[in-house]
N, C-alpha and C positions, 0 to 999 in steps of 0.2 A: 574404727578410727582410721583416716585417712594417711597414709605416708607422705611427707615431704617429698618431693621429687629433687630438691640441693643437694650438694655436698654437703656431707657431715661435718662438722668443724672440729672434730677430733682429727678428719682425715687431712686437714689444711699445713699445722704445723708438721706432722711428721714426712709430707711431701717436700717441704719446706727443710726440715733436717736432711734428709734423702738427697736434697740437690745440695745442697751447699756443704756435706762433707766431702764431698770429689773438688773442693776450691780448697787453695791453701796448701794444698801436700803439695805444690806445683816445688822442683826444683830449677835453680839454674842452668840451664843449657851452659855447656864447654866445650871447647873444641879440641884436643890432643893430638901432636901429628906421635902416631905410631907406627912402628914396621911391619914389615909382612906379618909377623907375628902376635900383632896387639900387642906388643910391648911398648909405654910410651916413649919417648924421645923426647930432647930436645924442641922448640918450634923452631928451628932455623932449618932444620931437616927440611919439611915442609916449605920455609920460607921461599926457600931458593929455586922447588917450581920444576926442578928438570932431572929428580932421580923418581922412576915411577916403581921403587923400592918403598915408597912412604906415603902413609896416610892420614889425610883426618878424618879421625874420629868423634863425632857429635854423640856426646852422652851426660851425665851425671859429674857434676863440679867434688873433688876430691883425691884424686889422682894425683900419684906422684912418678918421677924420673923410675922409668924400669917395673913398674906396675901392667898390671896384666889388663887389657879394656874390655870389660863386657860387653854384653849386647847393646848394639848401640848403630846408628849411619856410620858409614866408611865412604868414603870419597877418594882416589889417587890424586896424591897430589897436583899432580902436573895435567889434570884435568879441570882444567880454567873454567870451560863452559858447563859443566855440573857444578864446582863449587859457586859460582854466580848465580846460576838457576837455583839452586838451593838458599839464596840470600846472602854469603859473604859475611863476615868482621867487622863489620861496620867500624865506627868511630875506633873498637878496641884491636884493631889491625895494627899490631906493632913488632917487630922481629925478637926473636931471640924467649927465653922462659919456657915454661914450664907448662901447658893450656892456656886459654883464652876466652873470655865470657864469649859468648855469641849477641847477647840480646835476651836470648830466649827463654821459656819455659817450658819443662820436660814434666811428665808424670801428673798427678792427680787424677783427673775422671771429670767427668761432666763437661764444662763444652771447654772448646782451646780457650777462651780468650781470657782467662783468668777467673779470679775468684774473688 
């Protein structure tokens, strides 16, 4: 008996599982300004552009005042032309709080642009 030279169709859905459990675990990108020390802060720290004592940090939405930032982007604040090049706050660019969406989506698998 001659073999089929196709794809199995056993092997169709589980490639199919295989790609689209990496969509969906995607979290919200945040931005945190924290100090030398990953510790979060205030965003007015950050706000104000000219202590290169603070940072933003782009990572994981959850954070609060005085929490420790894990692995994550770091940027000096007072480094205009990287945080531009990196994309900026768009619409959620407001002073003062606690982090700040970005836009973005952090984590999952499979390709960036969503799930």
């Amino acid at each position: 008996m001659k073999r089929s030279k196709s794809v199995n169709l056993v092997v169709v859905p589980l490639l199919a599982a295989a790609f689209l459990s990496g969509c969906g675990n995607e979290e919200k990108e945040t931005a945190y300004c924290v100090d030398q020390e990953n510790k979060v802060t205030d965003n007015e720290n950050c706000d104000r552009g000219n202590n290169s004592s603070f940072f933003w940090f782009f990572g994981a939405a959850g954070l609060g005042r005085g929490s420790f930032a894990p692995a994550g982007d770091r940027i000096n604040s007072t480094d205009k032309a990287a945080l531009a090049k990196r994309g900026g706050f768009g619409s959620s660019a407001r002073s003062g709080g606690i982090g700040r969406p970005t836009g973005r989506t952090i984590g999952g698998g499979g390709f960036s642009g969503g799930g």
